[in-house]
Structures are given as structure tokens and as C-alpha cells.
C-alpha positions as CSV (number, residue, x, y, z in Angstrom):
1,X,-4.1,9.8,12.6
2,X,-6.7,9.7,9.8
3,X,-4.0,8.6,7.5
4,X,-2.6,5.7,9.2
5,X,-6.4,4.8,10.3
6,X,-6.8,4.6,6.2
7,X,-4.1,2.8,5.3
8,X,-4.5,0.3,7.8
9,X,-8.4,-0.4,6.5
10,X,-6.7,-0.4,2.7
11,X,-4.2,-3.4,3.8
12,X,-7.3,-5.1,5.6
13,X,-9.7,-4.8,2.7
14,X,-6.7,-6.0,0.5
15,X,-5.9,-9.0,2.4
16,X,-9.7,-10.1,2.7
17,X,-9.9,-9.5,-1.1
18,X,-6.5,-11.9,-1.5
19,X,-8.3,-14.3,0.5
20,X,-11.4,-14.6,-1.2
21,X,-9.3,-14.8,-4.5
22,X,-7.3,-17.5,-3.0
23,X,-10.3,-19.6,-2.4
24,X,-11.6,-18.5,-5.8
25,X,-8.6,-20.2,-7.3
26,X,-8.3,-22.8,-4.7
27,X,-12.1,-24.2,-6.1
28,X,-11.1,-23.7,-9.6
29,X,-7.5,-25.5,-9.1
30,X,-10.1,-28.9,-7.8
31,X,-11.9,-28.2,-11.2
32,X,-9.0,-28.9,-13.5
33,X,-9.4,-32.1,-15.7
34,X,-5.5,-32.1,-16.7
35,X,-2.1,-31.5,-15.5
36,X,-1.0,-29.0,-18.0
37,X,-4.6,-27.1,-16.9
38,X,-3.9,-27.1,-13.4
39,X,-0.5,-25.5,-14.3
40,X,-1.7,-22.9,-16.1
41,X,-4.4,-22.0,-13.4
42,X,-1.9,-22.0,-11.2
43,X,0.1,-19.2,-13.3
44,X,-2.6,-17.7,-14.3
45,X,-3.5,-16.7,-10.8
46,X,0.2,-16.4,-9.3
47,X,0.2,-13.6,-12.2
48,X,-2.9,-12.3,-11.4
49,X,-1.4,-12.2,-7.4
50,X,1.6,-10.2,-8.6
51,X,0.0,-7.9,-10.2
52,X,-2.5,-7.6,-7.5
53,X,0.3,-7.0,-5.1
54,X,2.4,-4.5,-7.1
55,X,-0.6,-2.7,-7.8
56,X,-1.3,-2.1,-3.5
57,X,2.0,-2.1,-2.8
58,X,2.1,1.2,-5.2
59,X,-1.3,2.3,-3.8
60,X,-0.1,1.8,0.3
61,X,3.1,3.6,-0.5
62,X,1.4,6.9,-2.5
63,X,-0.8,6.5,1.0
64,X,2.1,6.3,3.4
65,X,3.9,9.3,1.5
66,X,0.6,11.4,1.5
67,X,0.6,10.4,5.6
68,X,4.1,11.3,6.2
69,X,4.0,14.7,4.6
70,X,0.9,15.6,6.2
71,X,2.8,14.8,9.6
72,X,6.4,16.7,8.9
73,X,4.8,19.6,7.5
74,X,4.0,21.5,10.6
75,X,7.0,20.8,12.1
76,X,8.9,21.8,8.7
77,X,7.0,25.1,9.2
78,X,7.9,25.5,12.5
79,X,11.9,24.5,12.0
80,X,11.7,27.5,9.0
81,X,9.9,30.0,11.3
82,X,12.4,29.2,14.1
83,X,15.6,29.8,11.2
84,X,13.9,32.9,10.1
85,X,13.9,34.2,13.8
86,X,17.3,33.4,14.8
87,X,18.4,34.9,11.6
88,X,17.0,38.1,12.4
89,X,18.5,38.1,15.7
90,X,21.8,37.1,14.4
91,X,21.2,40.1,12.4
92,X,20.5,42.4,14.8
């Protein structure tokens, strides 16, 4: 499925982008002169990370929902159509 195709290049892209950001951080945690630096580079990108994370986490889950929906719909079309038949020939 298209769907599932796109979210599984969204969850690659994102954990090539958490990589790179990792080394970012990695480099720039060798930089700091001081230990109260280095602890604030380090929350600074843990925060950053969270974010980061809630932020795909919402984006993969509006994807997933989109995907799913797409997927029942026909056969929620088909269960009505099938209710609406035997109706009538419960009716009959």
C-alpha cells in the first residue's frame, strides 16, 4: 500500500535526521569547556530530542490513521451494502 510505503520512508528519513542530530550534538558535547556547559548541551538537546519525537510520533500516527481508513473503507462500504440487502430481504 502507498500508505504504509509513506510511512515507512517518514520513519527512515526521521531516524537518519535523529542520527545526524546525534552526531551534531555528539561534536558539540567534545566542545564544551565546563561541566555545567556540557550539562546544559546535554538538556538542551535531550529537549530538543523530545520534542523531535513527539512531534513524529504525532505526524506517524495522523499517517497510520489516514492508512487505516483508507483500507476499512471499502470493506465498511461493502458490510453496509450487504446490511442494506439482507434487510430488504428480511423485508420481503
Amino acid at each position: 500500500s502507498g500508505g504504509l510505503q509513506s510511512i515507512a520512508q517518514e520513519v527512515a528519513g526521521y531516524s537518519k535526521r535523529a542520527l545526524e542530530r546525534t552526531a551534531s550534538a555528539a561534536h558539540g558535547l567534545t566542545q564544551a569547556k565546563t561541566a555545567p556547559e556540557l550539562f546544559q548541551l546535554q538538556n538542551e538537546f535531550a529537549r530538543a530530542e523530545f520534542n523531535a519525537a513527539i512531534a513524529e510520533v504525532a505526524k506517524l500516527s495522523e499517517a497510520m490513521f489516514k492508512t487505516i481508513t483508507a483500507v476499512f473503507e471499502p470493506l465498511q462500504k461493502q458490510a453496509m451494502a450487504a446490511a442494506q440487502i439482507k434487510d430488504l430481504m428480511d423485508g420481503s
